[in-house]
C-alpha positions in Angstrom: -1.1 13.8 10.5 -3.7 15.1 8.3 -2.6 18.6 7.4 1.1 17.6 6.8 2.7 15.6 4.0 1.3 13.3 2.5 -2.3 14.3 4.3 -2.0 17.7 2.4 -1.6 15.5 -1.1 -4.6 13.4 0.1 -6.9 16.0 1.1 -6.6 17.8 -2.0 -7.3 14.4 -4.1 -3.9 14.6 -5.7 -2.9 10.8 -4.8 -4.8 8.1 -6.4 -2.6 4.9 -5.3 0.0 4.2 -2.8 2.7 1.9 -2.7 4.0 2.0 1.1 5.4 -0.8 3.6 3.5 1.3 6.8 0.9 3.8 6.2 0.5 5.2 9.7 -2.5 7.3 11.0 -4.6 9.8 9.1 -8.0 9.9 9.1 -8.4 11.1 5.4 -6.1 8.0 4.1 -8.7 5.7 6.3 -11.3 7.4 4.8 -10.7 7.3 1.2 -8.9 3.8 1.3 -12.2 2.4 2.9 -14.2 4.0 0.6 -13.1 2.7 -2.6 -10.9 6.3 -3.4 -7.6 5.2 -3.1 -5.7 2.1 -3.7 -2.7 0.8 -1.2 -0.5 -1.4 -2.4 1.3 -3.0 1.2 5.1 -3.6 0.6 7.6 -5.1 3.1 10.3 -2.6 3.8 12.9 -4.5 2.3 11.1 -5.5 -0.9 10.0 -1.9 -1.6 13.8 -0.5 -1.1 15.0 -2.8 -3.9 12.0 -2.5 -5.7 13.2 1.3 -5.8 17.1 0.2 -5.9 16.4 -1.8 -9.1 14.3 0.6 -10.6 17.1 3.3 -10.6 19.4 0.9 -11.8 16.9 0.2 -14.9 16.6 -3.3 -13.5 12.9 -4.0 -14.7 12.2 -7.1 -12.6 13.7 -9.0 -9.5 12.9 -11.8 -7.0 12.1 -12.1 -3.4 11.6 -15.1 -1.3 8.9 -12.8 1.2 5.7 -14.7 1.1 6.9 -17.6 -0.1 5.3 -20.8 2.1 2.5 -18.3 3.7 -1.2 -17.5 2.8 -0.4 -15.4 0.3 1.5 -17.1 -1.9 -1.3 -19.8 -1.9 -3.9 -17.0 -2.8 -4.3 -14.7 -0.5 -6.0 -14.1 2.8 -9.0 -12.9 3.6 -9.0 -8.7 4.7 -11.6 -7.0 6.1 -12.4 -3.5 4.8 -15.5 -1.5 5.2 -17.5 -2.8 2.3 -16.7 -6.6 3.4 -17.9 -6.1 6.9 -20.9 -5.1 5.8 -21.9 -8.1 4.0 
């Protein structure tokens, strides 16, 4: 949805980062995420709702168990974005 929400925001370059457990579809967000314009930080729906929980409650740090055991937690995995699938 390009011309509502968030795609109004994006369009007129007033959103630099993101911090979202599902961004959805919108050719401007795929656009300026792949081109190096905006940054997306991926959170699990659970972890981001505390993560805004704590952060009202002046909490300024909490643990999860999510990743724990997987690649991520050993480094990360490998993600394919434009400029990777190129080289």
């Amino acid at each position: 949805m390009d011309d509502w929400g968030l795609g109004i925001l994006l369009g007129d370059k007033l959103i630099r980062r993101i911090v979202a457990s599902y961004v959805g579809e919108n050719r401007e967000f795929e656009r300026q995420y792949l081109s190096g314009e905006l940054e997306v930080e991926l959170t699990p729906q659970g972890t981001l709702a505390e993560k805004m929980r704590a952060g009202g409650a002046g909490i300024a740090a909490f643990y999860t168990r999510t990743g724990v055991g997987t690649q991520v937690a050993d480094g990360g995995c490998r993600c394919a974005t434009a400029t990777t699938a190129r080289s």
